[in-house]
C-alpha positions in Angstrom: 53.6 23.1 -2.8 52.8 22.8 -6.3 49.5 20.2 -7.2 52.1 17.7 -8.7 53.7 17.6 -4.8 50.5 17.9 -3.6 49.4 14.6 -5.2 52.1 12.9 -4.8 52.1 13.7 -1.0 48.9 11.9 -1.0 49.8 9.0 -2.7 52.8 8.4 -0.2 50.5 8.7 2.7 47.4 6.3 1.2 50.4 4.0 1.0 51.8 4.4 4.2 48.6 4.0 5.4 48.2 0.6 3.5 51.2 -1.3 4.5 52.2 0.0 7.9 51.2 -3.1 9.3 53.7 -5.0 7.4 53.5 -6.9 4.0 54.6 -10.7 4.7 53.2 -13.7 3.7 54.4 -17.3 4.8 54.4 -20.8 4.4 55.0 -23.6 6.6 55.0 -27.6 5.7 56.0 -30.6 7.2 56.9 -34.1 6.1 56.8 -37.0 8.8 59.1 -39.9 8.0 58.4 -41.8 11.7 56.7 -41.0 15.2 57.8 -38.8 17.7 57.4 -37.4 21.0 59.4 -36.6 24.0 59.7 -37.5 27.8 60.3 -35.1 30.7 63.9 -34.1 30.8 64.0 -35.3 27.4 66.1 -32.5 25.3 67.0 -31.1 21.4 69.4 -29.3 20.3 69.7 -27.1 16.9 72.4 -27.7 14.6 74.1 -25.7 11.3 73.6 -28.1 8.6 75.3 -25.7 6.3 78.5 -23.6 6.8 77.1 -20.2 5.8 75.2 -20.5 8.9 78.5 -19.8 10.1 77.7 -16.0 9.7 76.7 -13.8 12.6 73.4 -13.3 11.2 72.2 -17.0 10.8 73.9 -17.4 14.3 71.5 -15.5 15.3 68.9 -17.0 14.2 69.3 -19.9 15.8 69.6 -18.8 18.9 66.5 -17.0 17.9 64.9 -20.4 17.3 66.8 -21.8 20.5 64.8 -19.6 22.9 61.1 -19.8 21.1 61.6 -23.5 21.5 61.8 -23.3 24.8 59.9 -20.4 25.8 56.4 -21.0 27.3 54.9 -23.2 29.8 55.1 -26.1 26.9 58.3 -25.2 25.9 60.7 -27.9 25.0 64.4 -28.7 27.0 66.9 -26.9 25.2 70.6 -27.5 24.9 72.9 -24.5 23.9 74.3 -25.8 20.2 78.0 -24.3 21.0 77.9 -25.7 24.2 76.8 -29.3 22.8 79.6 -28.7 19.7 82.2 -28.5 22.4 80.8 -31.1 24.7 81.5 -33.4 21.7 84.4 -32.3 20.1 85.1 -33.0 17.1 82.5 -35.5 16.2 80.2 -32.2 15.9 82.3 -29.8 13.9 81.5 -28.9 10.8 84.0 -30.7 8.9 83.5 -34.2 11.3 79.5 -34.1 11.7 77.4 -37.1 10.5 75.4 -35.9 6.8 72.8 -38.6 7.5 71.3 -40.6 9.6 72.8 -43.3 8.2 76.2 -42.0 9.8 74.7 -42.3 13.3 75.9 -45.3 14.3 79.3 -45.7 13.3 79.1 -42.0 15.4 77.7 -43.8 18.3 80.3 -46.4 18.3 83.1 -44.4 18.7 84.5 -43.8 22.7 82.8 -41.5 25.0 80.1 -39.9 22.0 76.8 -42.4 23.6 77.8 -41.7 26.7 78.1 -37.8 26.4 74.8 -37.7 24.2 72.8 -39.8 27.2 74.6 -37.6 29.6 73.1 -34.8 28.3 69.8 -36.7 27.7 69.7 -35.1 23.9 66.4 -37.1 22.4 66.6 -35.3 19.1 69.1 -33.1 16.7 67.5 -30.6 14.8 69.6 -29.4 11.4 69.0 -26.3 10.5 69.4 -25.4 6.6 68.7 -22.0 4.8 69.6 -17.9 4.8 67.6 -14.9 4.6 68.7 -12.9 1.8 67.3 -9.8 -0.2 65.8 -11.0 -3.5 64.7 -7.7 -5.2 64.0 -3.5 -4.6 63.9 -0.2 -6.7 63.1 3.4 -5.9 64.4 6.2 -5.6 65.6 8.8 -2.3 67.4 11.5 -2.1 68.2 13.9 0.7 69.7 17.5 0.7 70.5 19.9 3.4 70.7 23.9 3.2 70.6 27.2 5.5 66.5 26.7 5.8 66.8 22.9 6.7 67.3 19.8 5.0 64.7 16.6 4.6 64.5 13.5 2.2 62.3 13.1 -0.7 61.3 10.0 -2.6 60.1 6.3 -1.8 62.5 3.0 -1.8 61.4 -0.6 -1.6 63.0 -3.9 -0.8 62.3 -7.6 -0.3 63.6 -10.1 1.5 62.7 -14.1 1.5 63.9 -16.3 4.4 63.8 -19.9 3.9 64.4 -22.5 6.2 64.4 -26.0 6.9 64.6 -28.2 10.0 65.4 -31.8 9.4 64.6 -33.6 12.8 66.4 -36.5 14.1 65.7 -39.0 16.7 68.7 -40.7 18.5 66.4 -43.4 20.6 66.0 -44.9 16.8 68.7 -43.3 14.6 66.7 -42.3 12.7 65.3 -39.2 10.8 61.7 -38.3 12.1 61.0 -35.9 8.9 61.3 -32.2 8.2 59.6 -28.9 8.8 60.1 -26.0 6.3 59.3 -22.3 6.2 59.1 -19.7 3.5 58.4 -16.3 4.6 58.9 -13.3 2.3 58.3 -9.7 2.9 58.3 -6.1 1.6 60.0 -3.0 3.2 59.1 0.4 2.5 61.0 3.7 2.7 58.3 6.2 2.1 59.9 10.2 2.7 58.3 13.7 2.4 61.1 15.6 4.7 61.5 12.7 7.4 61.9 8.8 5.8 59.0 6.5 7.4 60.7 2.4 7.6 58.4 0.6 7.0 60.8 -2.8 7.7 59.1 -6.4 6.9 61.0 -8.5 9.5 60.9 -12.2 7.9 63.5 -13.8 9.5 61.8 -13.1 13.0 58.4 -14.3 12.1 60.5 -17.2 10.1 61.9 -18.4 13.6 58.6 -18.0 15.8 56.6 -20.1 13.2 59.5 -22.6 12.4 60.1 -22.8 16.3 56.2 -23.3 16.6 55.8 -25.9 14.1 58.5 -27.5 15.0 57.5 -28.1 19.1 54.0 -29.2 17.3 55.6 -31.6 15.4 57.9 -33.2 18.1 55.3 -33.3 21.0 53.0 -34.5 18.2 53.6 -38.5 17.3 51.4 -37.9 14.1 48.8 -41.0 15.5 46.1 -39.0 15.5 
């Protein structure tokens, strides 16, 4: 090894070193437009506001936000959104679903939807807005293989931002309660001296346990205090 690999080698370590327990940073804000709270039996369910939530990957996140809702002894009554969607159908399709509060109640009005909703006991609708999405990298790896082995040689880097926000309505009063956002961006790392090291910054998992957190804070929470 010559001293240029040498040094190098020790570079990629020190940094190894220096992020392997993950480089994310996050933000979380809310903005309360009324009271709130909820009763026992009392449930929410998480909608798609947008249609590229469509995608498998933001499906999954809010199933992801489904189950820390209501995970815990203080977790929240959760209704399935699919299972809500075709409870409702088609007042809760994508194309047919109320953009406002304002919209409610006409909604309500029409045969069977109160009914269903109270049936259900759904207290609040939570929309869900926003995408993880890779916002920059660089670097450089290569790998090779030959008769004395093979191993990969370089560093790569990439970040990611997920962004979400959670507008919460209240169906006792029709009325929006307020939002909660998050903003959590993070930096993977692809160190490699023979065998590559991921070093993965997983934003959209600590955007749903934080959103998920805030969100339960903010519903159980009538903002009196």
């Amino acid at each position: 090894m010559t001293p240029a690999d040498h040094s190098l080698k020790i570079a990629i370590l020190a940094l190894v070193t220096l992020v392997s327990s993950g480089c994310v940073t996050s933000r979380v804000e809310d903005a309360r437009e009324g009271l709130t709270g909820i009763n026992s039996g009392e449930a929410v369910v998480i909608m798609a506001k947008s249609y590229h939530l469509g995608n498998e990957t933001e499906e999954k996140y809010i199933r992801c936000v489904e189950k820390a809702l209501a995970r815990g002894s203080e977790g929240l009554n959760v209704i399935p959104h699919q299972e809500f969607v075709d409870s409702l159908f088609p007042w809760f399709e994508p194309r047919t679903a109320p953009a406002e509060t304002k919209n409610l109640p006409k909604l309500m009005e029409r045969p069977g939807v109160a009914e269903k909703i109270a049936a259900q006991s759904v207290r609040y609708i939570i929309w869900l807005d926003g995408e993880t999405e890779r916002v920059a990298g660089g670097g450089s790896l290569s790998c090779a293989a030959g008769p004395g082995g093979g191993g990969c040689f370089g560093f790569a880097w990439w970040q990611k931002d997920s962004d979400y926000n959670a507008a919460v309505w209240d169906l006792v009063g029709l009325e929006s309660a307020g939002t909660v956002s998050t903003d959590v961006t993070g930096t993977s790392f692809l160190p490699a001296l023979v065998i590559p090291i991921p070093l993965i910054a997983r934003t959209q998992a600590k955007a749903c346990k934080s959103l998920a957190d805030h969100l339960r804070a903010f519903i159980v929470n009538d903002g009196s205090a």
